[in-house]
C-alpha positions in Angstrom: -32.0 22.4 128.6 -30.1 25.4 128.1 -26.9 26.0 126.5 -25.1 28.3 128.3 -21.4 27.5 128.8 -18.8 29.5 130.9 -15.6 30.5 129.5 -14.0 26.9 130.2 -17.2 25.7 128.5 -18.9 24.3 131.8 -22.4 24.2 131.9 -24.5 25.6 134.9 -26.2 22.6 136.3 -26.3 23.1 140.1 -27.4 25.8 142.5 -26.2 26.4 145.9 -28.1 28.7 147.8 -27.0 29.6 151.7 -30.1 30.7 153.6 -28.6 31.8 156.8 -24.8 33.1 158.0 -25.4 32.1 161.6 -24.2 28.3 162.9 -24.7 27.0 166.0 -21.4 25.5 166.1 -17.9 26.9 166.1 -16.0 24.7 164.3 -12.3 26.2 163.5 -11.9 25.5 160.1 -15.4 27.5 159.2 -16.6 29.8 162.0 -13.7 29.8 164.7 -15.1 31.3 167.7 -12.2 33.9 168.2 -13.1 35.5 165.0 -17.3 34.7 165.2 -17.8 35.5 168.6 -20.5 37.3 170.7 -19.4 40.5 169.3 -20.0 39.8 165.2 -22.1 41.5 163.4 -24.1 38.9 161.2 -26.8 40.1 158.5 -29.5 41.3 159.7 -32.7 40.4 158.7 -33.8 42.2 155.9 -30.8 41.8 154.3 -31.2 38.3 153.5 -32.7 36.8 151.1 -36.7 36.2 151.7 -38.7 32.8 150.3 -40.2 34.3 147.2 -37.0 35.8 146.3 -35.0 32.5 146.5 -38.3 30.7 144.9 -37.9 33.5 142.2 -34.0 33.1 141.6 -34.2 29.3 141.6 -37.2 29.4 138.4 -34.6 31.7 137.0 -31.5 29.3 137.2 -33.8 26.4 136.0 -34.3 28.2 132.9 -30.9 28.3 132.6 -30.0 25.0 132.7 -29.8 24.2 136.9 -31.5 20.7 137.9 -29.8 20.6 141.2 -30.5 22.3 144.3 -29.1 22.3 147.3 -29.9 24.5 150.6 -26.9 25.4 152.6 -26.0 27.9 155.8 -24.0 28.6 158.0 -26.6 26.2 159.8 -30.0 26.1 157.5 -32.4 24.4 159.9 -31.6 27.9 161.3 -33.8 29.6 159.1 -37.4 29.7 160.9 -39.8 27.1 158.3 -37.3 26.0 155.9 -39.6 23.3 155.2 -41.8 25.8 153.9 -38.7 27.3 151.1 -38.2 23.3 150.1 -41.9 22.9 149.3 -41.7 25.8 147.2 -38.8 24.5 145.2 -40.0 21.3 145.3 -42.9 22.8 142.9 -40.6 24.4 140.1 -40.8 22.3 137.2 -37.5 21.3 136.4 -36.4 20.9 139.3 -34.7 17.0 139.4 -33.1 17.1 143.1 -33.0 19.4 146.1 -30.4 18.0 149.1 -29.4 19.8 152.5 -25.7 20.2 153.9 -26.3 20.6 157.9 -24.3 19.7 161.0 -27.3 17.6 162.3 -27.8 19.1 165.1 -31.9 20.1 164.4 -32.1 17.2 162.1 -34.2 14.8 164.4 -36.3 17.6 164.8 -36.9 18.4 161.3 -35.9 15.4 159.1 -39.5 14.2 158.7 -41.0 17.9 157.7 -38.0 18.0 155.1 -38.9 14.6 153.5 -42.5 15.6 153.6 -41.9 19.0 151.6 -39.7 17.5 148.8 -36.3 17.5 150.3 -34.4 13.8 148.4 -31.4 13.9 150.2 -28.8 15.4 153.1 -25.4 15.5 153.8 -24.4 15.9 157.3 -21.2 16.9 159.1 -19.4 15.1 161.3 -16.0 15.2 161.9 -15.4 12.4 164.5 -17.2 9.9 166.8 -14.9 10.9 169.6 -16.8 12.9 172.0 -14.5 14.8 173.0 -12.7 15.3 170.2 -15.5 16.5 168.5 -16.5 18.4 171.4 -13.5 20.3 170.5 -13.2 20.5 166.8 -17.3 22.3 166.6 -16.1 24.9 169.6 -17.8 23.1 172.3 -21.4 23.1 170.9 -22.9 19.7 170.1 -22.7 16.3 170.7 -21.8 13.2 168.6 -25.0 11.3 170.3 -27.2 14.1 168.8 -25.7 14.3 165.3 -26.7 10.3 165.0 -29.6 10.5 166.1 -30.5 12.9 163.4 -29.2 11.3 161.0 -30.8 7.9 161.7 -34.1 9.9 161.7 -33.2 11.1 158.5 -32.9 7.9 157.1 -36.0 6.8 159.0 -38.1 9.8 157.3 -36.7 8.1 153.3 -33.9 10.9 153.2 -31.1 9.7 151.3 -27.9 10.6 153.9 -24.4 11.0 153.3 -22.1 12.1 156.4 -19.1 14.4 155.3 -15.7 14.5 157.5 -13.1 17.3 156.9 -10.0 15.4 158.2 -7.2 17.5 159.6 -3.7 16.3 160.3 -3.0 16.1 163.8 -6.7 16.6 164.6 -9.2 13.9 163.9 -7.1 12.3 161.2 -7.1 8.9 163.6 -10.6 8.7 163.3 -10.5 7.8 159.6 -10.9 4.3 160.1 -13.3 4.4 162.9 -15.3 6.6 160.7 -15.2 4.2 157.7 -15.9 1.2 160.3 -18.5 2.5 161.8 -20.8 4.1 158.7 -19.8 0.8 156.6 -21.9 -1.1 159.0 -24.7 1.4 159.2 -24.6 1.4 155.6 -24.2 5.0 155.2 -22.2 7.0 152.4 -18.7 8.7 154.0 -17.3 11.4 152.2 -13.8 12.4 153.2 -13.2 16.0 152.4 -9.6 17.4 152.0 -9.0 20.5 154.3 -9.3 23.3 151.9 -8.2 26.5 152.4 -11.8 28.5 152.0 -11.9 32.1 153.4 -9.3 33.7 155.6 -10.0 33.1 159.2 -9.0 29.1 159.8 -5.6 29.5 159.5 -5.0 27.0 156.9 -1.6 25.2 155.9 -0.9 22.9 153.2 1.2 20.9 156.1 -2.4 20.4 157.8 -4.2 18.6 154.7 -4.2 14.6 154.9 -4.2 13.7 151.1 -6.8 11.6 149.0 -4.1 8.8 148.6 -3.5 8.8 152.3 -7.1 8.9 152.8 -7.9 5.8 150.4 -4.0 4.3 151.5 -5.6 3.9 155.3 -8.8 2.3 154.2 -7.6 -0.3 152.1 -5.7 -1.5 155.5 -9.1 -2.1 157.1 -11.4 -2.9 154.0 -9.9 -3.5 150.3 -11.8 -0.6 147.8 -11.9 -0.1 144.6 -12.6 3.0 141.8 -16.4 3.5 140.8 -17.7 5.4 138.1 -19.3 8.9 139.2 -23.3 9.4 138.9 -22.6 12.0 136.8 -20.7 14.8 134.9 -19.2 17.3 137.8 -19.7 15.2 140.6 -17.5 16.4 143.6 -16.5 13.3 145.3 -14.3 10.4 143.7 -16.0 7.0 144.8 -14.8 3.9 145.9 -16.8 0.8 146.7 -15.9 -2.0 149.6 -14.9 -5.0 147.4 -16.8 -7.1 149.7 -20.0 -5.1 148.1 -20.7 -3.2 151.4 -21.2 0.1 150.9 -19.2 2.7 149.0 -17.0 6.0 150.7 -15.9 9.0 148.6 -13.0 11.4 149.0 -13.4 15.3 148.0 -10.2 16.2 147.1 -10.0 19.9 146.1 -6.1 20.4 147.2 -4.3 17.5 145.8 -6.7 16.0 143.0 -8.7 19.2 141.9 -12.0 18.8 139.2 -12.2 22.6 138.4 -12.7 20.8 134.9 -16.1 19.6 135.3 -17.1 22.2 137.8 -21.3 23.3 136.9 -21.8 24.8 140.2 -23.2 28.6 141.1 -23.5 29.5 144.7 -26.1 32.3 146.2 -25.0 34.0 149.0 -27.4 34.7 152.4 -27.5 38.5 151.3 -28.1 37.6 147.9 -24.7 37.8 146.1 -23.8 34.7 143.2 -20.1 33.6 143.2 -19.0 31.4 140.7 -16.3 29.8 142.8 -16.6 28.4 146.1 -13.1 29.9 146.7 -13.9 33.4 145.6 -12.6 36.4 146.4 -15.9 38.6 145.4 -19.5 38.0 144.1 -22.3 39.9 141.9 -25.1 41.4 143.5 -28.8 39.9 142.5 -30.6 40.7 145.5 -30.6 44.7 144.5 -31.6 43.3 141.0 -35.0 41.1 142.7 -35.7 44.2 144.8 -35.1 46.9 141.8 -38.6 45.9 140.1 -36.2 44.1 137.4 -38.6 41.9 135.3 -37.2 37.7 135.1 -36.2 38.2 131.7 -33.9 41.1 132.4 -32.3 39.1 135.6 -31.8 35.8 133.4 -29.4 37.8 131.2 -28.0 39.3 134.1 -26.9 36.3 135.3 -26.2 34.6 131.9 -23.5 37.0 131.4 -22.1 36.5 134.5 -21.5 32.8 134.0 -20.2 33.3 130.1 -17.6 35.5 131.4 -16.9 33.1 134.3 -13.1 31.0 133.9 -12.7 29.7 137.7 -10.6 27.4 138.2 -8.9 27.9 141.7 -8.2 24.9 142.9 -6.1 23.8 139.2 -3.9 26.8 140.0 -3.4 26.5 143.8 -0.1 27.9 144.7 1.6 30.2 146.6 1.4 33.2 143.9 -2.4 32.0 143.4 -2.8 32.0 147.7 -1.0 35.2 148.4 -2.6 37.2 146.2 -6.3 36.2 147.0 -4.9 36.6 150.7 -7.3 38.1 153.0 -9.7 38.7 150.2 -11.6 35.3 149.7 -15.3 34.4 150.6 -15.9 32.9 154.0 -17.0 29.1 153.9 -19.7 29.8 156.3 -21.0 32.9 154.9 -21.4 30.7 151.4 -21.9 27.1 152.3 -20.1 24.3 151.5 
């Protein structure tokens, strides 16, 4: 495995790669309609990345250390035959794990060609069980009914599936409970993710974010947890376990409990571009590099330099100074996945 260590000494274990900018839900914390609406200009096609040049970039980043892939969007099962792109990674020796983050919507549809191709696991969004709250929060574009039934196909198909919830105060922060209730009995992993303040266009405000403590504070009303260990070095989610032994939940808390520390992630951008940060405010271009007749070995150093020089670490200094100056100027959620 390789050695190659960022500034904060962080290793580069996991790639992110977003295939698609486009989403089939509006949800206002990612893609608020007022700002994506029938009149945006989303990439075009040939100015996202293509199969063999994601296929290339990942056997790059496995030579560099990366065992972990995962496919985000906007919406991936957007992208026409993404089976096909998971089959090809699936085939790249090193290779340890390739997972999906998708709003469900298409999963029924596709779960079983996913699992088929290689994909292990899949995290799916859902921010309430409420139909009409939910109906609201994703801009009037999908139903609750249909995120469960893809996820229960999921799970039918041997997917691994964890459901996330970005919880809002004053939005869906009374489904909590409901939310932990209901996945507890269907045995399914709930991560509760603290709303972060990613890009520029959901308005967000520190007085909207319902804390880890809070988060954990409400369970332990309904069901008594208690700390687990994490699977591993960098992993995003602190987990608890039901002391009556079912199930587990986790909380992602980026605002108030930040693990910048530990942090081995590099995301790819739809159009090619590799942040270091999923709260950045600019990223390096590699898709000029693939299409420049650049040979591999020339790219890995490319993109070895990047991450030596890289000393992220956003969410430790969240403030106001940190906040106003990146103001206007940071990466959109949906345009780099989660």
């Amino acid at each position: 495995m390789s050695n190659l260590q960022d500034q904060l000494h962080r290793p580069l274990r996991d790639l992110r790669i977003s295939v698609t900018d486009r989403c089939n839900f509006r949800c206002q914390y990612c893609m608020p309609a007022e700002v994506f609406g029938p009149d945006f200009a989303f990439l075009p096609s040939d100015k996202i990345l293509r199969f063999e040049e994601i296929e290339r970039l990942v056997r790059i980043f496995v030579s560099l250390g990366v065992r972990k892939v995962r496919i985000t969007g906007g919406e991936p099962l957007l992208r026409q035959d993404l089976p096909k792109l998971i089959e090809r990674i699936h085939h790249i020796a090193g290779v340890e794990e390739i997972a999906l983050t998708t709003n469900g919507t298409l999963l029924k549809k596709y779960a079983h060609d996913l699992a088929k191709a290689g994909l292990a696991r899949v995290s799916v969004s859902l921010d309430s069980l409420d139909e009409d709250r939910f109906f609201e929060m994703n801009g009037h574009r999908g139903k609750v009914s249909t995120v469960l039934e893809g996820i229960e196909k999921a799970a039918e198909a041997g997917l691994q599936v964890k459901i996330n919830m970005v919880v809002q105060k004053g939005k869906n922060d009374q489904d909590i409970v409901p939310m932990a209730r209901f996945f507890k009995e269907k045995q399914h992993i709930l991560r509760f993710i603290e709303y972060m303040d990613v890009g520029n266009s959901n308005g967000w405000r520190l007085d909207d974010v319902v804390s880890k403590k809070e988060i954990i504070d409400r369970i332990n009303e309904f069901s008594p947890l208690k700390p687990t260990e994490p699977n591993y070095i960098g992993e995003v989610a602190t987990r608890y376990q039901y002391e009556d032994g079912q199930g587990e939940i986790g909380v992602i808390s980026s605002v108030t409990d930040s693990f910048c520390g530990t942090c081995s992630r590099a995301r790819i951008s739809a159009e090619g571009k590799l942040y270091t940060c999923l709260f950045a405010t600019e990223g390096t271009n590699v898709r000029d590099l693939l299409r420049s007749g650049e040979d591999d070995e020339a790219i890995t150093q490319f993109i070895s330099k990047v991450w030596e020089n890289r000393d992220d670490r956003y969410s430790d200094e969240r403030n106001e100074e940190t906040m106003n100056k990146r103001k206007n100027s940071k990466i959109e959620m949906s345009h780099i996945g989660g």
